[in-house]
N, C-alpha and C positions, 0 to 999 in steps of 0.2 A: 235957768242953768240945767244942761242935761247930765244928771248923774251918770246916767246906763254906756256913753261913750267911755266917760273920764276912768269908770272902774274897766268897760273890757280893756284898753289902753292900758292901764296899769297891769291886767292879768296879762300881757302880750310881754309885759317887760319884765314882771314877776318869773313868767315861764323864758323868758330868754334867760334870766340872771341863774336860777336851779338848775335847767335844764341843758345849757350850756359846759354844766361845769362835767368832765367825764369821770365815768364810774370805773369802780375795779380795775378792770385789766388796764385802761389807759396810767390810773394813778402810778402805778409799776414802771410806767416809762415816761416820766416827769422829764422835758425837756429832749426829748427822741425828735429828730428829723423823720425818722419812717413816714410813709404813706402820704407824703406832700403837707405833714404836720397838722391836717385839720384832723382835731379827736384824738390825737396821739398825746398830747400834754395838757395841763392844768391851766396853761395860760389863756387868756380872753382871746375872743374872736370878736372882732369888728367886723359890724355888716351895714352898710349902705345899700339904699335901694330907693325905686320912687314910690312904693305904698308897702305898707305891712298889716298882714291881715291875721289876726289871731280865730283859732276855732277852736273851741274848749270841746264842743261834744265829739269833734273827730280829733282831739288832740294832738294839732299840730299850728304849724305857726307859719305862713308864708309869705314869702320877700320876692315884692315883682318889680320888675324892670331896673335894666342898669344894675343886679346885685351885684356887690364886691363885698366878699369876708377876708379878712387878713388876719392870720395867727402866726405869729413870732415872724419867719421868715415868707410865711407860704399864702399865697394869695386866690381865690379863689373867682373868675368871672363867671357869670350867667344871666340869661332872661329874665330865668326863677328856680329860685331855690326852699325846699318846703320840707319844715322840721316835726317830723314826728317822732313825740317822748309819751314816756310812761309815767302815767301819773302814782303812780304806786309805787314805784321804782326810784321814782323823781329822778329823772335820765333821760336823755337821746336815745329814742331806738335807733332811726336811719336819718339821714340827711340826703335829699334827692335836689341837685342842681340838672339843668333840661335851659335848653337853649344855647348854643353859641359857647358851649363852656370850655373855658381855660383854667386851666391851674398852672401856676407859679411859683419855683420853690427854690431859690437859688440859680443854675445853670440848668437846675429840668423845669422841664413843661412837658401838658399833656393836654390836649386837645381834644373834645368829641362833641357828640350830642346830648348824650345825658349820664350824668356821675352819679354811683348811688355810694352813700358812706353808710356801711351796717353796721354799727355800733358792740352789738352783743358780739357779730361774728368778727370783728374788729378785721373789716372786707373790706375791697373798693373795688367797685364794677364801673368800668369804662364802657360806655353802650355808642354805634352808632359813629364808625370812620373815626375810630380812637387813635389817636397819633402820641407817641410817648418821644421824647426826645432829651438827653444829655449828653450836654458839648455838641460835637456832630454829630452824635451816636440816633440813630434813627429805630422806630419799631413802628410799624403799622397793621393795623388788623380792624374788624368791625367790631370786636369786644374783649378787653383784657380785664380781667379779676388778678387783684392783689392782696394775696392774704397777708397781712402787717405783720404779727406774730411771728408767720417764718420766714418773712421775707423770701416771701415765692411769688411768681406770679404767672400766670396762664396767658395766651393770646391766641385769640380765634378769627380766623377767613369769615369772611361774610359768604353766602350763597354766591358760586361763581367765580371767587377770588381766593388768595393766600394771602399770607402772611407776608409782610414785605420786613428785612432789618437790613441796617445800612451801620456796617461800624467801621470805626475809623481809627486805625492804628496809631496810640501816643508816638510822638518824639522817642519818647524810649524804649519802645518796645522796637522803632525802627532803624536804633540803636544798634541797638541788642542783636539784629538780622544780618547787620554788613559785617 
């Protein structure tokens, strides 16, 4: 029987169960939709994927191929997704999904090539043909940052391009017009 599998295995699900759970600033918004819900509340994240690779001395934890996380409403795709926490802090620093990623969160979704979630700076960086979409409402750009907290958010042209938005006027507001 090989002990040295069964224990890193155990440490992989060890650090997913503490390091899972968010610190501080998130506890203050127990049950928040902000920021497509991953990091914003207390509740469990579900992560499917086809291998999980734990690394204690770079302390992080990575989920390859097919990932899917889901917390409460909001759903998370990618390649790979790869978590690094503070063992001292016992916390998430960043969560970095890369590959094909979608997020899922009711009527919005967001699109790009790689998402990073900053945990301390309670941030979300869209990198790389980021598409943000609610209802019809369109945004496009090559990187949008999302600061949670103010619920602000930035969107930047890539080299050569602009920013593209596509809104589309409710029923009532075209109401309101006639």
């Amino acid at each position: 029987m090989k002990t040295g599998k069964g224990v890193g295995l155990f440490c992989v699900f060890l650090f997913l169960i503490l390091f899972f759970t968010p610190g501080g600033a998130q506890e203050k918004k127990a049950g928040s939709a902000k920021g497509f819900g991953f990091m914003t509340s207390r509740s469990p994240i579900e992560i499917t994927s086809d291998t999980v690779e734990g690394d204690q001395k770079q302390n992080r934890v990575a989920f390859k191929g097919n990932v899917v996380a889901k917390q409460e409403e909001a759903t998370l795709y990618a390649n790979l997704v790869v978590v690094h926490y503070d063992t001292e802090m016992k916390k998430i620093k960043e969560i970095v999904a890369t590959g094909n990623v979608r997020i899922v969160q009711l009527d919005r979704r967001a699109t790009c090539q790689k998402a990073t979630f900053f945990q301390n700076e309670n941030k979300i960086v869209l990198d790389g043909e980021a598409v943000i979409r609610e209802g019809d409402n369109i945004v496009r750009g090559e990187r949008v940052i999302y600061l949670v907290d103010e619920e602000r958010s930035y969107v930047e042209g890539g080299k050569g391009s602009r920013v593209t938005t596509t809104i589309v006027p409710s029923s009532k507001e075209e109401r309101k017009k006639q």
